[in-house]
C-alpha positions as CSV (number, residue, x, y, z in Angstrom):
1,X,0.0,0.0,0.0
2,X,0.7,3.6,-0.1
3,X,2.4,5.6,-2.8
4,X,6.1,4.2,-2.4
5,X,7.5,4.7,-5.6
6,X,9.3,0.9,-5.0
7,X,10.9,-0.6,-8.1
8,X,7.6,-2.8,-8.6
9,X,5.8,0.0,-8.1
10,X,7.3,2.0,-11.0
11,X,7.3,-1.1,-13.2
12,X,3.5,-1.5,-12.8
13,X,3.4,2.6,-13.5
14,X,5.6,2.2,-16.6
15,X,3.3,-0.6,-17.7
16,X,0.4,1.3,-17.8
17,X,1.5,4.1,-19.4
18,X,3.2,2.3,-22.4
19,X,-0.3,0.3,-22.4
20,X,-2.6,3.6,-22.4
21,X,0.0,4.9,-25.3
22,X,0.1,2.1,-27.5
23,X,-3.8,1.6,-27.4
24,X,-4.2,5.8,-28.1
25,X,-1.9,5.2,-30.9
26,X,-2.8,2.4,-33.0
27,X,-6.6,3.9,-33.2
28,X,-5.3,7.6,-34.0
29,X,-2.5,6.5,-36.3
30,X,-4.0,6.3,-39.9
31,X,-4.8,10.4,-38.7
32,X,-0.9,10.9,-37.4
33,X,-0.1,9.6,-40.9
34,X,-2.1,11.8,-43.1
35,X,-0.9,14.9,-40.9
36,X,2.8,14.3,-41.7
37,X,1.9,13.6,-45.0
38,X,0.4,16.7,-45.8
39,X,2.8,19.0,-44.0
40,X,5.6,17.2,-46.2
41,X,4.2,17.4,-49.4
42,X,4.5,21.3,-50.0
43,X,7.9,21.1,-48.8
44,X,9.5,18.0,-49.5
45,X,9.9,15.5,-52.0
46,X,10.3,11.6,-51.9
47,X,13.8,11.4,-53.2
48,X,16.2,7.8,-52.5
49,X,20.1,9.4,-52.0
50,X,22.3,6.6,-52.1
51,X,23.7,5.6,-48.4
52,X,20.5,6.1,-46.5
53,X,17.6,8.0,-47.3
54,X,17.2,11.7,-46.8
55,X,13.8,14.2,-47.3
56,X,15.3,16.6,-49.7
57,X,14.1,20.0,-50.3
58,X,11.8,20.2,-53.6
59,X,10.6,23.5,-53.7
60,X,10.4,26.8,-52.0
61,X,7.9,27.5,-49.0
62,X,5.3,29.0,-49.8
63,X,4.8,27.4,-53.4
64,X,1.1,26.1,-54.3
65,X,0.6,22.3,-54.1
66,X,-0.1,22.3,-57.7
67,X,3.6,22.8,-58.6
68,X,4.5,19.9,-56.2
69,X,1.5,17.7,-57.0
70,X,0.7,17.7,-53.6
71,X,-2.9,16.4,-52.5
72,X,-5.0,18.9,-50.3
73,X,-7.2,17.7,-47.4
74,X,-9.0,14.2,-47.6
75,X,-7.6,13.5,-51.2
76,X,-4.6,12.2,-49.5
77,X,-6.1,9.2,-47.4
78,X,-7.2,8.3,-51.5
79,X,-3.8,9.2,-52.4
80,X,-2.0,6.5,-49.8
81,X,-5.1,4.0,-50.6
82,X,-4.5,3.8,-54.4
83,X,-0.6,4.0,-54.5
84,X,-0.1,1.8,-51.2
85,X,-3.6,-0.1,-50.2
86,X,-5.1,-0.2,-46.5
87,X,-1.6,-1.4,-44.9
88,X,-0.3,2.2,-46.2
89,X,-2.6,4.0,-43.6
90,X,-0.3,2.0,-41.1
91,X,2.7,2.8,-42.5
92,X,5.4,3.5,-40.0
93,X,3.5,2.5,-36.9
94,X,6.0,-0.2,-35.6
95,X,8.3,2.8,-35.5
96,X,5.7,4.9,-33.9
97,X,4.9,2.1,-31.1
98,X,8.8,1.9,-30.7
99,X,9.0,5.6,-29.6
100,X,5.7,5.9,-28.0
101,X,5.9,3.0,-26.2
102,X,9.0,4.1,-24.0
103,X,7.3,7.7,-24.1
104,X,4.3,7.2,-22.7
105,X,5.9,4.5,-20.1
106,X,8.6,6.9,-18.7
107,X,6.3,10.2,-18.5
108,X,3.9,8.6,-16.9
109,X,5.9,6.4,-14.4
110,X,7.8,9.6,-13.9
111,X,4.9,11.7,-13.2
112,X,3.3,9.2,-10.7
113,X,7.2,8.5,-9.5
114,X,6.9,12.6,-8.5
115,X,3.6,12.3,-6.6
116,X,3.9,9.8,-4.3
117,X,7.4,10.8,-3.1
118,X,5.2,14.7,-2.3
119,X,2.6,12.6,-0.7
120,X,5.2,10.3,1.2
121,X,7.5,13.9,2.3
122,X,4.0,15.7,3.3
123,X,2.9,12.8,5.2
124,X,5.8,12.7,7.4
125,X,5.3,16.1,8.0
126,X,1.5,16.2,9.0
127,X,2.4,13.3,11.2
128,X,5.2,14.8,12.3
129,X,2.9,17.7,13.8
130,X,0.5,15.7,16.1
131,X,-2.2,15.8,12.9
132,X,-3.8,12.8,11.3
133,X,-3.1,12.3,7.6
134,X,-6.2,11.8,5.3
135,X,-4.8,11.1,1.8
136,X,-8.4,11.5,0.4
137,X,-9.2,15.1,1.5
138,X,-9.7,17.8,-0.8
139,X,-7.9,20.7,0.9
140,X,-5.5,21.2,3.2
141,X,-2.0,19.1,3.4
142,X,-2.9,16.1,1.3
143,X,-3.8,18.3,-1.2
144,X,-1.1,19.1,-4.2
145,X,-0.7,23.0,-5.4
146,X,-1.7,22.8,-8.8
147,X,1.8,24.3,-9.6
148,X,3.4,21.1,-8.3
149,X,1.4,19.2,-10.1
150,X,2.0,21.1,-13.1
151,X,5.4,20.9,-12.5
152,X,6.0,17.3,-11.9
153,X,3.5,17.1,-15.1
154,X,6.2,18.9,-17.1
155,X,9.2,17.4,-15.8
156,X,8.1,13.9,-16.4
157,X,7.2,14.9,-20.4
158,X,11.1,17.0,-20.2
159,X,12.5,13.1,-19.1
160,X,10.8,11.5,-21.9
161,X,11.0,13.7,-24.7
162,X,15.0,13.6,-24.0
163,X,15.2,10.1,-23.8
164,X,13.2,9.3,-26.8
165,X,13.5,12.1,-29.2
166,X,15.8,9.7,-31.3
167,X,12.7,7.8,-32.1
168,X,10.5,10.6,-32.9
169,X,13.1,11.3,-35.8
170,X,12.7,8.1,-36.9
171,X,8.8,8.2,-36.8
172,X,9.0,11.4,-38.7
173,X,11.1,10.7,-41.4
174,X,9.5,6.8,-42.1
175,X,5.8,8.4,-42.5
176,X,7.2,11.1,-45.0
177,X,9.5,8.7,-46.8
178,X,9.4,5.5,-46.0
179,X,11.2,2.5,-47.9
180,X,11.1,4.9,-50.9
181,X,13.8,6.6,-48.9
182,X,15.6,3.9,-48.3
183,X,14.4,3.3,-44.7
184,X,13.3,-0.5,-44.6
185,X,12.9,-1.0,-40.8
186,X,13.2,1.7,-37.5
187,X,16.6,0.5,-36.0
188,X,18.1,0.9,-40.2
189,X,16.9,4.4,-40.1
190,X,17.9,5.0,-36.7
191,X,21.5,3.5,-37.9
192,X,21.2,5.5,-41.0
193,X,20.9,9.2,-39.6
194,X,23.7,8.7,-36.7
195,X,25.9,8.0,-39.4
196,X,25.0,10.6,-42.3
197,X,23.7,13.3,-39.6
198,X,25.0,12.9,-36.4
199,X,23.9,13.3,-32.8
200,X,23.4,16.9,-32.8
201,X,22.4,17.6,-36.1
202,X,20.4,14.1,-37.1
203,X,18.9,12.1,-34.1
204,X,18.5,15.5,-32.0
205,X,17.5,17.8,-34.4
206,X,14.5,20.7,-33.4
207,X,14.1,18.5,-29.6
208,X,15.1,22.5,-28.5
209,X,11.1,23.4,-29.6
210,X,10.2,19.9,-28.5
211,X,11.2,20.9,-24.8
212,X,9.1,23.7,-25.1
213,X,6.0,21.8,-26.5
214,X,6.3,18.6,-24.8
215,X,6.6,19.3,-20.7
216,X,3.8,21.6,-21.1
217,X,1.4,19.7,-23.2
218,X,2.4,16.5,-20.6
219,X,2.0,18.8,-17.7
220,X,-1.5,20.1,-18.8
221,X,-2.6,16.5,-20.4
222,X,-1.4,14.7,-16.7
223,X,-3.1,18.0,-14.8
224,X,-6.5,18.1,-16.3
225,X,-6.4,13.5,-16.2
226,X,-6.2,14.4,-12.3
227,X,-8.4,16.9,-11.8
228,X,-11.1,14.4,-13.8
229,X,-10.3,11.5,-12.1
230,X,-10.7,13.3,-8.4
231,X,-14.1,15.2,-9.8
232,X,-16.2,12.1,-10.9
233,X,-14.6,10.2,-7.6
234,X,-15.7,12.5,-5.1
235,X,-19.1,12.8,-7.4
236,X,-19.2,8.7,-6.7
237,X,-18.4,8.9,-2.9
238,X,-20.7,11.4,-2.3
239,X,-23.2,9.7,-4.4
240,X,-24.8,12.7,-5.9
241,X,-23.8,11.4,-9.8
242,X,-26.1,10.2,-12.0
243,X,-26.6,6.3,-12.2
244,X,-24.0,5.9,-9.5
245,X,-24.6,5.1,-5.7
246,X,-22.1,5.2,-2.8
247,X,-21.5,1.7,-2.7
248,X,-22.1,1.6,-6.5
């Protein structure tokens, strides 16, 4: 019991998250894909360099998709059905899964991690005071400032975006190009752009923006998950939500 962040403890955490992403993922892809589709095609095309695989500028920005034969809106779910069938709309997923996987696991393990060493530290020092600890109460010591909860929200999604990012590159660059760029599996592309691009300039290329983007859309995605989760609960203790009883 309690919020211990033991190694089992984290494990289960991890779990969950990676399970929660994967199962997000897999329904949403097909969408995923036809997003990076159609931010590529106005600015890149689908060339095959020789040693790897690259997305190669084909125009300027800022020319019409009709001099890139680019396909607006919905035409390009027809576009990926015609030229690669119903397996295109899942093109690049076990690449995806690779990198959200580990994402989803670590933010989420890391988030939780955060919480229940605050709850274990404030705890100690409501206990410490001669006052009895209720873990379930909705003001006073038990409860979190919603800037430490933000906080540990965008902390956790800073941790995983670092220690993924590599993947996210890979992602990107199979849904755009592919195995017409030369990228026939996610561990060939990842090989592929250390070698031809480097660290800094290949597999770590933009996380700068990502660090902005990422701890704050984890921090308000894990913040408003809370605040949810505690709303409809004390609802169902209390009894006074629809279709649910106390001992419901």
């Amino acid at each position: 019991g309690g919020e211990e962040g033991g190694g089992k403890r984290i494990a289960i955490r991890f779990i969950a998250g990676s399970a929660a992403g994967a199962t997000a993922t897999t329904l949403t892809y097909p969408l995923d894909l036809m997003r990076a589709r159609y931010a590529a095609s106005g600015t890149v095309a689908l060339s095959t360099p020789g040693g790897g695989g690259f997305v190669k500028p084909a125009m300027k920005v800022g020319a019409s998709a009709s001099q890139t034969g680019a396909v607006p809106g919905m035409s390009v779910v027809s576009n990926i059905l015609r030229q690669e069938g119903i397996r295109g709309l899942y093109g690049g997923l076990t690449p995806t899964l690779v990198g959200i996987i580990p994402y989803a696991g670590i933010s989420f393990a890391t988030f939780e991690t955060l919480k229940g060493t605050w709850r274990k530290r404030a705890k100690a020092k409501v206990e410490s005071a001669g006052e009895v600890w209720d873990p379930d109460a909705n003001a006073g010591a038990a409860q979190m400032p919603v800037t430490t909860r933000l906080l540990f929200g965008g902390l956790a999604g800073l941790f995983a975006q670092s220690m993924t990012y590599p993947l996210d590159i890979v992602r990107r660059r199979i849904q755009v190009v592919g195995r017409a760029g030369g990228y026939e599996s996610p561990w060939r592309a990842l090989f592929d752009i250390a070698r031809t691009e480097g660290l800094r300039g290949g597999l770590y290329k933009g996380v700068t923006m990502n660090w902005v983007k990422g701890p704050v859309s984890v921090a308000v995605s894990f913040f408003v998950n809370d605040s949810v989760k505690a709303y409809f609960r004390e609802l169902h203790e209390t009894g006074t939500y629809p279709g649910m009883s106390v001992g419901g």
